[in-house]
C-alpha positions as CSV (number, residue, x, y, z in Angstrom):
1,X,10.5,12.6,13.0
2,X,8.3,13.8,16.1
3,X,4.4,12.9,16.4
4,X,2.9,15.0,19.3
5,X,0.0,13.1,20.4
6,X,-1.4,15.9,21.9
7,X,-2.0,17.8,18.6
8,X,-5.1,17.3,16.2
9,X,-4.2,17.0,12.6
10,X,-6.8,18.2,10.0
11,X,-6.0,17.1,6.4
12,X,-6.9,19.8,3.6
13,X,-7.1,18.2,0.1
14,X,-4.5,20.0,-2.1
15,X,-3.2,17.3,-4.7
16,X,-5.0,15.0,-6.6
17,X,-5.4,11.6,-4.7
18,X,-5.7,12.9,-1.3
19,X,-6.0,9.7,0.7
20,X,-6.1,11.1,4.3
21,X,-8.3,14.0,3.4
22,X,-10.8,11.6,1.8
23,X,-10.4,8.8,5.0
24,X,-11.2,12.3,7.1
25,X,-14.6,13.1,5.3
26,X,-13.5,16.2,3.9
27,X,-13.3,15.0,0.7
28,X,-11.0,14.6,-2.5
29,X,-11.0,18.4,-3.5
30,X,-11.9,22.0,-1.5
31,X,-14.8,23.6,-2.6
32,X,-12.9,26.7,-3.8
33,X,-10.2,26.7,-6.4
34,X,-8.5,29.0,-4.8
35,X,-7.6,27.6,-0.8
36,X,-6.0,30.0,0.6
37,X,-7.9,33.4,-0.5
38,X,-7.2,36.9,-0.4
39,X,-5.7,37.9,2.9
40,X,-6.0,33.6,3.7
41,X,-9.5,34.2,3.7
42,X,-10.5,30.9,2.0
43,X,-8.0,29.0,4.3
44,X,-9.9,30.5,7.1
45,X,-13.1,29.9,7.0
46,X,-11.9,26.2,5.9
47,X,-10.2,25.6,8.9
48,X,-13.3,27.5,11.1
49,X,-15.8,25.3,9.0
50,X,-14.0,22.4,9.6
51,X,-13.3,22.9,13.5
52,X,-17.2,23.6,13.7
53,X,-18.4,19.9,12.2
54,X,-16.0,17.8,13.6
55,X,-15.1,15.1,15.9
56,X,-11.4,13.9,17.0
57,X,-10.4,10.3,16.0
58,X,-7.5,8.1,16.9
59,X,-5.2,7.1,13.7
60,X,-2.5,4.4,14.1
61,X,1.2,5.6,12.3
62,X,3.6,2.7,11.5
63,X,6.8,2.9,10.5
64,X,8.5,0.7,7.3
65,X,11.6,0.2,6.8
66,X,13.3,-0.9,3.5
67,X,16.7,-2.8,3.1
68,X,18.0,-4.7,0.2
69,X,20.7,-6.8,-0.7
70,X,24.1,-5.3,-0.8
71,X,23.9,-5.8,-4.7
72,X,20.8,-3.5,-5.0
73,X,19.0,0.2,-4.2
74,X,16.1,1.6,-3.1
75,X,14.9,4.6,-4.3
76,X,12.0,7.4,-5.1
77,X,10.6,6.4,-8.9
78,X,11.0,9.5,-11.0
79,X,13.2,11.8,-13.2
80,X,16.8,10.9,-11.8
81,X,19.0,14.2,-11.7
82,X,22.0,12.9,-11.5
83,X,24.5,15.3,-9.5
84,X,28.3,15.0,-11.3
85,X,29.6,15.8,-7.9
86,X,28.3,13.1,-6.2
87,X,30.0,9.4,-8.0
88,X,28.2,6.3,-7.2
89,X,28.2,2.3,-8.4
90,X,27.0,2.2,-12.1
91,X,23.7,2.1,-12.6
92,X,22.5,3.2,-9.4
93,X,20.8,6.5,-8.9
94,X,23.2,9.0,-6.9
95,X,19.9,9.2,-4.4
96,X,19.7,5.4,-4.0
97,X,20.8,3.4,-0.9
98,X,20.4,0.5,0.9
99,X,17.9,1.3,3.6
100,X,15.0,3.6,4.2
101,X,12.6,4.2,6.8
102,X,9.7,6.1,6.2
103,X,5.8,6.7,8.4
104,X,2.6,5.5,6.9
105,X,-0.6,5.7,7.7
106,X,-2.3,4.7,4.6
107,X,-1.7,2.0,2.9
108,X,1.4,0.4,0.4
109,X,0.9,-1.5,-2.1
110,X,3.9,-4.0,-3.8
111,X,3.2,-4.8,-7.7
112,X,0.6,-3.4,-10.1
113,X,-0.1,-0.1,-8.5
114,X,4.1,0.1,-7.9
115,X,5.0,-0.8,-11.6
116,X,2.3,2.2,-13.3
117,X,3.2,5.1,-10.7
118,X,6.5,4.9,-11.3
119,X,6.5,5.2,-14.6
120,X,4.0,7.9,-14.3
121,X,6.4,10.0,-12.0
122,X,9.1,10.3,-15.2
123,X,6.0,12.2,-16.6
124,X,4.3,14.1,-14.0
125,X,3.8,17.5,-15.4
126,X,1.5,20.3,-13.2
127,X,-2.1,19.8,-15.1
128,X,-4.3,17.8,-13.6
129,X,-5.7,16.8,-16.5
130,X,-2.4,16.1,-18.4
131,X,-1.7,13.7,-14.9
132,X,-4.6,11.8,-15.6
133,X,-3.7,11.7,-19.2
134,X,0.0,10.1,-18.8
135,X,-1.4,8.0,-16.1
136,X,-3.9,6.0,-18.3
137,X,-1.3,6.2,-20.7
138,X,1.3,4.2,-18.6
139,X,-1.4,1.8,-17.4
140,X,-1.9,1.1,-21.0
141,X,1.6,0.0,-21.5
142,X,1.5,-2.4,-18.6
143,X,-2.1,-4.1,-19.7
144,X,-1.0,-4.6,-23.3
145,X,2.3,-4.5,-23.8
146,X,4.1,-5.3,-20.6
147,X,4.0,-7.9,-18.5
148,X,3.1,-7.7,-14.6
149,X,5.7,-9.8,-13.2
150,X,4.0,-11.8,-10.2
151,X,5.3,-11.0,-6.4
152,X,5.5,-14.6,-5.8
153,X,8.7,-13.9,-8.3
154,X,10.4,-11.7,-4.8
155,X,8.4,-12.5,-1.8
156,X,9.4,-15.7,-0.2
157,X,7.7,-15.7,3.7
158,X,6.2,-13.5,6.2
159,X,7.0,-13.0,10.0
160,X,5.0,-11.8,12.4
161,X,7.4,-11.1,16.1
162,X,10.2,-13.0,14.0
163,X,8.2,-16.2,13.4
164,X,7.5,-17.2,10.3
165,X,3.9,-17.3,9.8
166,X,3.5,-17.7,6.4
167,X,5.3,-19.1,3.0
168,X,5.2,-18.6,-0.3
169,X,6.0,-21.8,-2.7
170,X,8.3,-20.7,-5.0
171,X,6.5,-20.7,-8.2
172,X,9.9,-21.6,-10.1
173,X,9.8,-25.1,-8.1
174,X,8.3,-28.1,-9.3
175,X,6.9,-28.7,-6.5
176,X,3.8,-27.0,-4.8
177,X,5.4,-27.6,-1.6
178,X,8.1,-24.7,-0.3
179,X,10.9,-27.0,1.6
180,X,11.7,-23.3,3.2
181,X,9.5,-24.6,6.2
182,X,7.6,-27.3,7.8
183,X,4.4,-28.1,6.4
184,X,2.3,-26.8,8.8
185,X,3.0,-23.2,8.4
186,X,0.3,-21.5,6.0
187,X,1.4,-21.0,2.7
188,X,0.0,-18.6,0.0
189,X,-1.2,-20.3,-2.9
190,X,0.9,-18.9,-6.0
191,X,-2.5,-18.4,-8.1
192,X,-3.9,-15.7,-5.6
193,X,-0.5,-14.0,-5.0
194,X,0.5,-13.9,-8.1
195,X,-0.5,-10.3,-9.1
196,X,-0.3,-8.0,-6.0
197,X,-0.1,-7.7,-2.7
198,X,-1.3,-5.1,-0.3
199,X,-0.5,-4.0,3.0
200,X,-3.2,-1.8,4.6
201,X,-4.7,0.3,7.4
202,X,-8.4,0.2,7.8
203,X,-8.3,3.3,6.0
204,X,-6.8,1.7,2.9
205,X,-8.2,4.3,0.3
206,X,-8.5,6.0,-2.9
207,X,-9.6,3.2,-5.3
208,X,-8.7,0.2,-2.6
209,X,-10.2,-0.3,0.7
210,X,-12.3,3.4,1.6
211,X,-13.0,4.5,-1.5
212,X,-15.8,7.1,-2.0
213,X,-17.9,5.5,-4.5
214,X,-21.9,7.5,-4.9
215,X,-21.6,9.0,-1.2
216,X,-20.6,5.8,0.1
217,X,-17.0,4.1,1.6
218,X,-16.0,0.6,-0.1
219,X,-14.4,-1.6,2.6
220,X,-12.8,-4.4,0.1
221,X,-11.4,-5.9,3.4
222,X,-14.8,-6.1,5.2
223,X,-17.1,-7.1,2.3
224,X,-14.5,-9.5,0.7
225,X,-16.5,-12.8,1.1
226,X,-14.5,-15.0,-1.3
227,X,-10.3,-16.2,-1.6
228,X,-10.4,-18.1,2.1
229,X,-8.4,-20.7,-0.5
230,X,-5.4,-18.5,-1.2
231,X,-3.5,-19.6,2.2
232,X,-4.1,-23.2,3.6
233,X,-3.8,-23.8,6.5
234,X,-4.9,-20.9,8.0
235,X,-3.6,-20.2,11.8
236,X,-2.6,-17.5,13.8
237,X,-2.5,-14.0,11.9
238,X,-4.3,-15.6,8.8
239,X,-6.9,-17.4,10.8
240,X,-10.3,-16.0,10.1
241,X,-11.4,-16.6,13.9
242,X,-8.9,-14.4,15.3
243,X,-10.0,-11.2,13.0
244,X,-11.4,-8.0,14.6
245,X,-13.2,-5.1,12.3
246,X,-10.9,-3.2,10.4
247,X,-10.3,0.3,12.6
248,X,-8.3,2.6,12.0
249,X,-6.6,2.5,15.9
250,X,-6.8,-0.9,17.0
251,X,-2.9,-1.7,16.4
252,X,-3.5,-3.8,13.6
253,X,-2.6,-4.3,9.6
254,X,-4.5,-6.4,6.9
255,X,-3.0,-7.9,3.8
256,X,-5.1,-8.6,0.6
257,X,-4.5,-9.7,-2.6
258,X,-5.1,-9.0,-5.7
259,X,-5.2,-12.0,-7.9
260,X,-5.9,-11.2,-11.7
261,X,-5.8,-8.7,-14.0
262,X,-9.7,-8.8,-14.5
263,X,-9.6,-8.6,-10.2
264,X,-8.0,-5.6,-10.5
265,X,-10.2,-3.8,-13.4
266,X,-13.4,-4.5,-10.7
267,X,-10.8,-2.8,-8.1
268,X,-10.8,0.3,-10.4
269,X,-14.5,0.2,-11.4
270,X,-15.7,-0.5,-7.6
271,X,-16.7,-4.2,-7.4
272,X,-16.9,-5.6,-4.4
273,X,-15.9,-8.9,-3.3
274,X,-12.9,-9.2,-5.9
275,X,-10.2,-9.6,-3.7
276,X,-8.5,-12.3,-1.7
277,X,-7.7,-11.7,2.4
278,X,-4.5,-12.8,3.8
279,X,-4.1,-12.2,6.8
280,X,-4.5,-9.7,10.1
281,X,-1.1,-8.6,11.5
282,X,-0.8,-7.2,15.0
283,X,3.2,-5.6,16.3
284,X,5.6,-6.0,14.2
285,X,5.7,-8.4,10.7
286,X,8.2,-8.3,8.4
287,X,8.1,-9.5,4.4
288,X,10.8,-10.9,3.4
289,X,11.9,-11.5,-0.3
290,X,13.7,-14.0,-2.0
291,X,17.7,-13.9,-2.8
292,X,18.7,-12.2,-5.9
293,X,18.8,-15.0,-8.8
294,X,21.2,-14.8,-11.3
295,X,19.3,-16.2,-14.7
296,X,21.5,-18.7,-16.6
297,X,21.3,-20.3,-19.3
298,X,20.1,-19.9,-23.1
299,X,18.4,-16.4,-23.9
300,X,15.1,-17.9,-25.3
301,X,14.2,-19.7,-21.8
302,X,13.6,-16.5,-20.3
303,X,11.8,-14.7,-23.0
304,X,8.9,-14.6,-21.2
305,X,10.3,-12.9,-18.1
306,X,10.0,-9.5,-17.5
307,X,13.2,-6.9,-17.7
308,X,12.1,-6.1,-13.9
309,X,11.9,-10.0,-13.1
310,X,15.7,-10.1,-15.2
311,X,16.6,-7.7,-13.3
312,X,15.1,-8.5,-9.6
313,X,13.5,-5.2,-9.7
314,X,10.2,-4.9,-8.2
315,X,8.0,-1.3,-7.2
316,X,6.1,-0.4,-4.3
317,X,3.4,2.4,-3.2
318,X,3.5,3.8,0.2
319,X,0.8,6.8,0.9
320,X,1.2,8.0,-2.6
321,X,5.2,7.7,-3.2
322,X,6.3,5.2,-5.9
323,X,9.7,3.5,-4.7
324,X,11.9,1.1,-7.2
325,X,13.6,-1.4,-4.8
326,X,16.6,-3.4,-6.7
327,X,17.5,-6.4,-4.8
328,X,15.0,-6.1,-2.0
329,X,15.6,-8.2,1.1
330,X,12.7,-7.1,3.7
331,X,10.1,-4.5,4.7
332,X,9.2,-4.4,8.1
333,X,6.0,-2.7,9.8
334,X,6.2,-1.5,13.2
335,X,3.3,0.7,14.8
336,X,5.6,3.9,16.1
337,X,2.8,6.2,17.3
338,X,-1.0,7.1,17.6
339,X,-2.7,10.5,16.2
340,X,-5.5,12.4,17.0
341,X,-7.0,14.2,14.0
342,X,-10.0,15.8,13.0
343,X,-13.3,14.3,11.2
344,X,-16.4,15.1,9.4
345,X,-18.9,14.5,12.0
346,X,-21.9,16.8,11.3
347,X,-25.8,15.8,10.6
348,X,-25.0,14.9,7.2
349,X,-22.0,12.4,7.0
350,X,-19.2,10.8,9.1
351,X,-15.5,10.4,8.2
352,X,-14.4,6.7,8.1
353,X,-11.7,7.9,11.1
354,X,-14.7,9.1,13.2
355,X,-16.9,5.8,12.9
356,X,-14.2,4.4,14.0
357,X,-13.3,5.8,17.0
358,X,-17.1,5.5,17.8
359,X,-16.8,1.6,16.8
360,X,-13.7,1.1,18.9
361,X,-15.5,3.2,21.8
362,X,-18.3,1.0,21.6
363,X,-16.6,-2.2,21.7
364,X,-14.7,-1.0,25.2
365,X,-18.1,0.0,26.5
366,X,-19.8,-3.3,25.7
């Protein structure tokens, strides 16, 4: 995949979560049902309307890359059609494979959010009302029936240029201390990783980091004043004193977590200062998971395990695509290009992309 640089990308809303669109100003949904119009009509006036109250902004795109063990898969979640022509290892979808590299310029998020879109893409229909519908419906089934196995279960370390910057204790050990590494290296305290983890761009939005919320953004990474406790000690990427502000082109990534399932209810209902920062990565980092385990023993000790912990199964959202990753071994993050696109920037309101790029701007100025 190409990026021109020189080009200006303009998002127009056509789905239902619309993240970039949203990030841009433009917000989640076009004012006519119809977008494109009789003769394109709709579609251009849009694109004249838009080209009229705008600014251009810089957006950082990163590339991820997926690889598991060579006992497990990564795949889209959703309806598998298997093709009889095309034979594969039992149990794997005939689309599955071993690696993946995608762009994003969003956000991902490993756990929670993984675990209820996934099952909600075996259901998507074409309503957006009947979406919404199987959506609650499958978040349902993970609050009260289902258990949320934590990502402390898969994710053993971080490393940020291929030093390991940060551990996380195995919460299986007896132990708080992770003999993976020397004590000095940061470690993640179980308790606040134990629900989910996300990897974001400023722009982290649509119900996490941006969100539009009564005409205003939520920054959950820039007003999260509380959950300095989750990683001790804190040096390098995790140190505090080494953050910048969150922009959306400064060559950077944020990690947060969130830590509970009553954390992540004030997520969805737009409460601030819920969430627990990590860390600030710059480059490349890498998460790596833990070895497939192979659970022994009698069937009643693991009773309380989940069939995706049984099964070393965990699922992940990148920029609005569920992935089921079987075995994973690591996900790196490399920034690949830079973008120009096209913000809100009239008398009324700025896109989060244009501040920005006035913010970054400012700061070479001063």
């Amino acid at each position: 995949m190409h990026i021109d640089s020189q080009l200006n990308h303009l998002g127009i809303p056509f789905g239902t979560g619309n993240d970039f669109s949203q990030v841009l100003g433009w917000g989640r949904t076009p004012s006519k049902k119809n977008v494109l119009g009789s003769k394109l009509h709709h579609l251009e006036a849009l694109v004249s309307e838009r080209l009229e109250t705008s600014d251009s902004a810089r957006l950082d795109v990163w590339e991820v890359e997926i690889t598991t063990h060579a006992s497990g898969y990564v795949c889209l979640a959703g309806p598998h059609r298997h093709n009889r022509k095309q034979k594969g290892r039992k149990g794997v979808p005939p689309h599955a494979s071993q690696r993946l590299v995608r762009k994003m310029c969003n956000y991902m998020s490993i756990g929670v959010q993984g675990y209820v879109g996934s099952g909600f893409e075996k259901h998507r229909g074409t309503s957006r009302l009947a979406n919404i519908l199987v959506y609650t419906r499958e978040s349902a089934k993970w609050v009260f029936w289902r258990h949320f196995p934590p990502v402390t279960w898969f994710i053993g370390h971080i490393t940020c240029n291929e030093e390991v910057t940060l551990v996380c204790p195995d919460p299986t050990a007896k132990s708080s201390s992770s003999p993976r590494a020397p004590l000095q290296i940061p470690m993640v305290s179980p308790l606040f990783l134990s629900f989910s983890l996300f990897v974001c761009l400023c722009l982290l939005l649509s119900r996490t980091n941006a969100q539009e919320s009564r005409g205003k953004e939520v920054d959950l990474w820039g007003e999260a004043k509380e959950g300095l406790a989750s990683v001790s000690p804190r040096s390098g990427p995790t140190d505090p004193s080494h953050w910048s502000p969150q922009l959306a082109n400064d060559g950077k990534m944020e990690i947060i977590v969130i830590e509970t399932m009553w954390s992540y209810i004030k997520k969805l209902m737009n409460i601030r200062r819920h969430v627990s920062r990590i860390g600030q990565f710059s480059d490349s980092f890498a998460i790596h998971f833990r070895p497939p385990v192979v659970h022994k023993g009698r069937w009643w000790d693991h009773l309380c395990l989940s069939r995706y912990a049984k099964e070393n199964r965990i699922c992940i959202m990148c920029d609005g695509e569920f992935y089921i990753i079987k075995d994973p071994k690591q996900v790196t993050f490399k920034r690949c290009a830079q973008i120009w696109a096209l913000g809100r920037s009239d008398s009324h309101s700025k896109g989060r992309l244009v501040m920005d790029e006035l913010a970054s701007q400012a700061m070479k100025c001063g």
